[in-house]
C-alpha positions as CSV (number, residue, x, y, z in Angstrom):
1,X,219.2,95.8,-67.4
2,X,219.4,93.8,-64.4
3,X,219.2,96.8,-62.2
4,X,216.3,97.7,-63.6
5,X,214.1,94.5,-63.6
6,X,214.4,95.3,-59.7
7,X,211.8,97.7,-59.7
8,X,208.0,97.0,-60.4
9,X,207.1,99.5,-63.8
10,X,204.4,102.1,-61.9
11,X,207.3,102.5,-59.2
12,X,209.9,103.3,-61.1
13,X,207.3,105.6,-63.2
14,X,206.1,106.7,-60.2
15,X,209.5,107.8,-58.7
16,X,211.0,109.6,-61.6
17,X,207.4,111.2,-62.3
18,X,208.0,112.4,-58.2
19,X,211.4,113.5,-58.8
20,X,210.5,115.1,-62.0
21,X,207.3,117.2,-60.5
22,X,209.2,118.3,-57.8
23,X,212.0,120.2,-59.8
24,X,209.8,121.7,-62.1
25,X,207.2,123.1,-59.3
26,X,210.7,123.9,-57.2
27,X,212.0,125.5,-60.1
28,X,208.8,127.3,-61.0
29,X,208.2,128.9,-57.7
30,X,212.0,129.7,-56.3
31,X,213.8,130.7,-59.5
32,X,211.0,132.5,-61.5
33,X,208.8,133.1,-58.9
34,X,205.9,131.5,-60.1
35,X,202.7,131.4,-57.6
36,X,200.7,127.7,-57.9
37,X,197.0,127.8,-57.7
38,X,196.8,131.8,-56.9
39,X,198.5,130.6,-53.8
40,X,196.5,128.2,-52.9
41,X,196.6,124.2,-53.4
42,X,194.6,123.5,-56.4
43,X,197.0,124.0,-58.7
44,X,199.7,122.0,-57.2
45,X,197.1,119.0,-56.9
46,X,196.2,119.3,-60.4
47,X,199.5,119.8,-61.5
48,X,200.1,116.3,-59.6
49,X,197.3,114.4,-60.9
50,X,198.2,115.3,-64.7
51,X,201.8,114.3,-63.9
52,X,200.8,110.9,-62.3
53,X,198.6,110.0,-65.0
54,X,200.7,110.9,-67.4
55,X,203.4,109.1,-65.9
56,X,201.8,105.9,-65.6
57,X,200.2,106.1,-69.4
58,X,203.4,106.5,-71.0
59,X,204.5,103.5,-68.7
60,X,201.4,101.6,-70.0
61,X,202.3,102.5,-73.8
62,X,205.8,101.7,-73.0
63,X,204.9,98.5,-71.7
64,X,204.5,95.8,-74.3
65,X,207.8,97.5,-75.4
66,X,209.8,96.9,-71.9
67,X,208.6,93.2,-71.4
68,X,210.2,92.0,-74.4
69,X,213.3,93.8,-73.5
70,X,213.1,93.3,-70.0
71,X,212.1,89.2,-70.2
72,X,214.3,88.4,-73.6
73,X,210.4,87.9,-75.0
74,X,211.2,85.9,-78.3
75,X,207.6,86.6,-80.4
76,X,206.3,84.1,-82.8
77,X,205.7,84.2,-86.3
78,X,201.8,83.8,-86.6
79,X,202.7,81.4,-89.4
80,X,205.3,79.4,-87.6
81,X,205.8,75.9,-88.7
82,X,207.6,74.9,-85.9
83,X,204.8,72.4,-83.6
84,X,205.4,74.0,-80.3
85,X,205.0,77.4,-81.1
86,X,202.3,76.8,-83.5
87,X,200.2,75.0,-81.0
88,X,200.8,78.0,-78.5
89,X,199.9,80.4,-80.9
90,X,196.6,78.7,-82.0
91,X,195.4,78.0,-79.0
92,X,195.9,81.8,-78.2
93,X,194.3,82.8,-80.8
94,X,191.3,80.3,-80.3
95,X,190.8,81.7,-76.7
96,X,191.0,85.3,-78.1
97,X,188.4,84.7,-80.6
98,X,186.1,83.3,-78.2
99,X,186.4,86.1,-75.8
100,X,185.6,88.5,-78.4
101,X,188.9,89.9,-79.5
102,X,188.7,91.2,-83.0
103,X,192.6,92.3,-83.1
104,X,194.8,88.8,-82.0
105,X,197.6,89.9,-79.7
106,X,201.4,88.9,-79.7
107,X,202.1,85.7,-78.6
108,X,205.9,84.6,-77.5
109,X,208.1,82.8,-74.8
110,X,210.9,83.8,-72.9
111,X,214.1,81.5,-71.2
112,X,213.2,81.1,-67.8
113,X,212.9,77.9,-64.9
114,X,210.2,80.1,-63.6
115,X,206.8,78.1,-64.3
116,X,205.2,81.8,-65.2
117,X,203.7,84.0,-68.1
118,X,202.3,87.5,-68.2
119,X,200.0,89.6,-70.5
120,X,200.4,93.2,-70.8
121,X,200.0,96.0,-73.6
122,X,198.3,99.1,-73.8
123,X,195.3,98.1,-75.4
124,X,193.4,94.6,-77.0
125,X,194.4,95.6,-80.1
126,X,198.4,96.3,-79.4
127,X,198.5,93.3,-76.2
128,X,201.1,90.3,-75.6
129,X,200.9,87.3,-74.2
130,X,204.3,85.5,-73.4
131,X,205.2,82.4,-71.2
132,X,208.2,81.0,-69.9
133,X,210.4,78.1,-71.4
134,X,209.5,76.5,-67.7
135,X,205.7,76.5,-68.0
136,X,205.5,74.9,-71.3
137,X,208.0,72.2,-70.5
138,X,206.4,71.7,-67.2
139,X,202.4,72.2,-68.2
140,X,200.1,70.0,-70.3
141,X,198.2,70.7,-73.0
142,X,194.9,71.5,-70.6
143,X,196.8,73.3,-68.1
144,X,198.5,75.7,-70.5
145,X,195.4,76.3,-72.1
146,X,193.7,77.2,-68.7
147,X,197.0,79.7,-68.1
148,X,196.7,80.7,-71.3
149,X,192.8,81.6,-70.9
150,X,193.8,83.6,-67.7
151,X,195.8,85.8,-69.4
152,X,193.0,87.1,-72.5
153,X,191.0,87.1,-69.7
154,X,193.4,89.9,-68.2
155,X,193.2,91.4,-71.8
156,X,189.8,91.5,-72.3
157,X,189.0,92.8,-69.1
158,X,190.8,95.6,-69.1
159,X,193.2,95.3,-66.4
160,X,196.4,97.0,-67.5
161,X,194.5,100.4,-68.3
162,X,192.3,99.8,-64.8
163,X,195.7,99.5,-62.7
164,X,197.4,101.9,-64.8
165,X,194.6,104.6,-63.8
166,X,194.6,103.4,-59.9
167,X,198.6,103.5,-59.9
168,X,198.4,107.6,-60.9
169,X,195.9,108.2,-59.0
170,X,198.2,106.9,-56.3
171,X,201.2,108.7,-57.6
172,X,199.4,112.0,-57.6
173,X,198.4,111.9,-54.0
174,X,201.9,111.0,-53.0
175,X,203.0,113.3,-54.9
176,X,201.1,116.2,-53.5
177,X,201.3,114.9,-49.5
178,X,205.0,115.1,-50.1
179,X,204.8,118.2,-51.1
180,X,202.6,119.2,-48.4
181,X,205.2,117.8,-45.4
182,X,208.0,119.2,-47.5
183,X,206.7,122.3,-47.3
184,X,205.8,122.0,-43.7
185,X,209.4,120.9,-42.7
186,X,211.3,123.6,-44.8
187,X,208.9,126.2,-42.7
188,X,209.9,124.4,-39.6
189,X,213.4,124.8,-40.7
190,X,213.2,128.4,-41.5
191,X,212.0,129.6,-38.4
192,X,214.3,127.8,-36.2
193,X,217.5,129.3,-38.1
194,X,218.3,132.6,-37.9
195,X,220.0,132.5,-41.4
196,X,217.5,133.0,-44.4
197,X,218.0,130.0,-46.4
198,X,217.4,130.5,-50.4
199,X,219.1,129.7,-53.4
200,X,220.9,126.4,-54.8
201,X,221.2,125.1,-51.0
202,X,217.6,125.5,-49.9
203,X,216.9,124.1,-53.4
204,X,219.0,120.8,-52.5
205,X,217.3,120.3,-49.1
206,X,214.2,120.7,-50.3
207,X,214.7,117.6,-52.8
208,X,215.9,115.7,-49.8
209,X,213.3,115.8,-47.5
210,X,210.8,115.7,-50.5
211,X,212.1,112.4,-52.4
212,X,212.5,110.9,-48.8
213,X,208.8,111.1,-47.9
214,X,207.7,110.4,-51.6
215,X,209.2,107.5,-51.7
216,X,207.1,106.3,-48.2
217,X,204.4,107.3,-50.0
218,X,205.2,105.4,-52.8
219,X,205.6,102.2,-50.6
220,X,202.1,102.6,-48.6
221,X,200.4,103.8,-52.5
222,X,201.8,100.2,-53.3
223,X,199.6,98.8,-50.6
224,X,196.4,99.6,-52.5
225,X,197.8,98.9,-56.2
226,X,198.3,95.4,-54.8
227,X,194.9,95.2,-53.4
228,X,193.2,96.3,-56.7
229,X,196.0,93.7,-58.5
230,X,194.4,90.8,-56.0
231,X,191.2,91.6,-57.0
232,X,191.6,91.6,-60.6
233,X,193.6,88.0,-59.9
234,X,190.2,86.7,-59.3
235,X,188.2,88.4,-61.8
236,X,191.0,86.8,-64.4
237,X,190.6,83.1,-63.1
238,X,186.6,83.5,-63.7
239,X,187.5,84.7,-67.1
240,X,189.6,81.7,-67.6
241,X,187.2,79.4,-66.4
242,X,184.9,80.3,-68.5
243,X,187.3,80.5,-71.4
244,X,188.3,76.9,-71.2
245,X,186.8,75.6,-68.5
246,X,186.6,75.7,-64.5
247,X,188.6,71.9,-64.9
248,X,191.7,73.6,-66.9
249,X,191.8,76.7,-65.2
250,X,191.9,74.5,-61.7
251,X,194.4,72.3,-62.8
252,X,197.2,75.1,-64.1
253,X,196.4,76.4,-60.6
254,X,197.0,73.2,-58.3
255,X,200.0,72.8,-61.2
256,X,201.6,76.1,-59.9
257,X,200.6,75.4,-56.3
258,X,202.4,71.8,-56.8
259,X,205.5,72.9,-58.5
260,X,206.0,76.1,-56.1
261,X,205.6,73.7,-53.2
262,X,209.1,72.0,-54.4
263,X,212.2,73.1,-52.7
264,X,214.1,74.2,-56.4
265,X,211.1,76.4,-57.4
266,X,211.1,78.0,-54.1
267,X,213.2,80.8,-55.1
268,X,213.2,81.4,-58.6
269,X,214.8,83.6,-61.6
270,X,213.1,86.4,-60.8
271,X,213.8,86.2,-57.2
272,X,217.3,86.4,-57.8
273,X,217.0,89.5,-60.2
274,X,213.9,91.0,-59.5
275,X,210.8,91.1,-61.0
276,X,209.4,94.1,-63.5
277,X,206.4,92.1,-64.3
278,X,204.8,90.8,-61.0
279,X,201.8,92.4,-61.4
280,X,201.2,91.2,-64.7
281,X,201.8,87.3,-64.3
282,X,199.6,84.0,-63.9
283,X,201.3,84.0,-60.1
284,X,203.5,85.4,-57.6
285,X,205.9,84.6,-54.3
286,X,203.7,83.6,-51.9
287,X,204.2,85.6,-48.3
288,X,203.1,85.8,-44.8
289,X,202.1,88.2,-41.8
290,X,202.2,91.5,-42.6
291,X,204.2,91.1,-45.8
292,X,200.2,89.5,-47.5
293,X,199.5,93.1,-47.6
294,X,201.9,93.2,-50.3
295,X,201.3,90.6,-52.4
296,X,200.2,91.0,-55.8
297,X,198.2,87.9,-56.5
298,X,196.4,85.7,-53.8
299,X,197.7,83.1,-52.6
300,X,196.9,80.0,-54.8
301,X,195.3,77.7,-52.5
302,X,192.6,80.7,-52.0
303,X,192.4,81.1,-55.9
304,X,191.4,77.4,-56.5
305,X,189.6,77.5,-53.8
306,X,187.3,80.2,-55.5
307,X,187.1,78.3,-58.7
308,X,185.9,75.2,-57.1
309,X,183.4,76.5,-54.7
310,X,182.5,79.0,-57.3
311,X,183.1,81.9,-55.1
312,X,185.3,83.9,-57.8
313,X,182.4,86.2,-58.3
314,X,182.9,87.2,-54.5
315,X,186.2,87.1,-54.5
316,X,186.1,89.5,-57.2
């Protein structure tokens, strides 16, 4: 489990969807002599492009699923007497009636110090909402309900199926440019040995060189699933702001900014074990230089920024 919550969910999707392409096309071609595409590219592109979507759909479906398993998520009975949980689960549901949603999602918590929470699911109607032991301990009333705003915001806006779509896009590309080079270096190979390589042997190589460059690929395709996941960070704010208001939506953010700023939060649960769900969360580990580029969410001095100058719609 812990091994696992190391990866982000459309890179390990993505890498197994690569590996798992690049037998079957290996397969189809070597051992039963199968031409792609009349011998031509199409095919293997298409072939690629269903596999990446696919891929990253089943992930999507999967996904509501693997956060509760993943994060320990502890769901709440809509009819909960406990105060707590029935406060969180009516505000919720208050926010998601506002916005529109006909079908309330799940709403639950999971044991954490991390001052976090996350909405994911493949659809409105089969969505999740769940927040961290930390950020209700740590959050008042106004500031949870502006965190709590950006997440149906996320819901309502589509975000899971729109970064879901981008990440396959991304998977199918690598996928077929990495099959391009492979190809290209196997030739290269071949006509610098005088021994015509073939069967299991060629076969290995070939996934080598292959799951090498993918996973390159898979590293620079993360570049621009961040970018998108940025974007959408700012689109969600808006939506929260309007949701509760630009005053509670600001707060939760300066909150974050203020507890993040402390030496103990600096490096927290997840840091330690990964994160599976950093795309999907209210905020993530702020970085510099270069390393920006991958960066899921803004930093938050930029995001409240936007919400009190107004410039979300920009930054959007």
């Amino acid at each position: 489990m812990t091994y696992l919550k190391r990866f982000g969910y459309f890179i390990v999707t993505g890498m197994l969807v690569a590996l798992t392409v690049s037998l079957v096309v290996s397969f189809l071609t070597q051992f039963l002599g199968i031409n792609l595409g009349g011998g031509g590219y199409a095919g293997l592109f298409i072939l690629c492009l269903v596999y990446g979507l696919v891929g990253s759909f089943v992930s999507l479906q999967l996904s509501r699923w693997m956060a509760k398993k993943f994060h320990g998520v502890q769901v709440i009975d809509p009819i909960t007497t406990n105060i707590t949980e029935r406060k969180l689960v009516d505000t919720v549901y208050r926010l998601a009636r506002n916005a529109g949603m006909e079908t309330m999602p799940e709403v639950g918590y999971y044991e954490s110090a991390d001052i976090n929470a996350f909405a994911t699911g493949p659809s409105k109607a089969r969505s999740l909402v769940a927040v961290s032991t930390g950020l209700v301990n740590q959050m008042s009333e106004s500031e949870l309900e502006g965190v709590l705003a950006h997440e149906i915001a996320h819901i309502v806006n589509g975000d899971m199926v729109t970064l879901t779509l981008i990440q396959g896009i991304v998977n199918a590309f690598a996928m077929f440019l990495s099959h391009l080079i492979t190809m290209a270096v196997m030739n290269a190979i071949r006509r610098n040995d005088d021994d015509e390589r073939s069967g299991f042997g060629d076969f290995m190589l070939r996934q080598v060189i292959y799951n090498v460059v993918s996973i390159v690929f898979m590293i620079l395709g993360s570049l621009i699933v961040n970018y998108f996941s940025r974007a959408r960070e700012f689109r969600a704010d808006a939506g929260g702001a309007r949701l509760a208001s630009q005053e509670k939506m600001t707060a939760a953010l300066a909150k974050l900014q203020r507890a993040y700023a402390l030496p103990h939060n600096i490096k927290s649960d997840d840091d330690k074990t990964g994160d599976s769900l950093a795309t999907l969360k209210i905020s993530g580990k702020a970085k510099t230089g270069f390393s920006r580029l991958f960066m899921s969410h803004p930093p938050l001095e930029e995001r409240i920024e936007a919400l009190r100058n107004r410039t979300y719609a920009q930054s959007a």
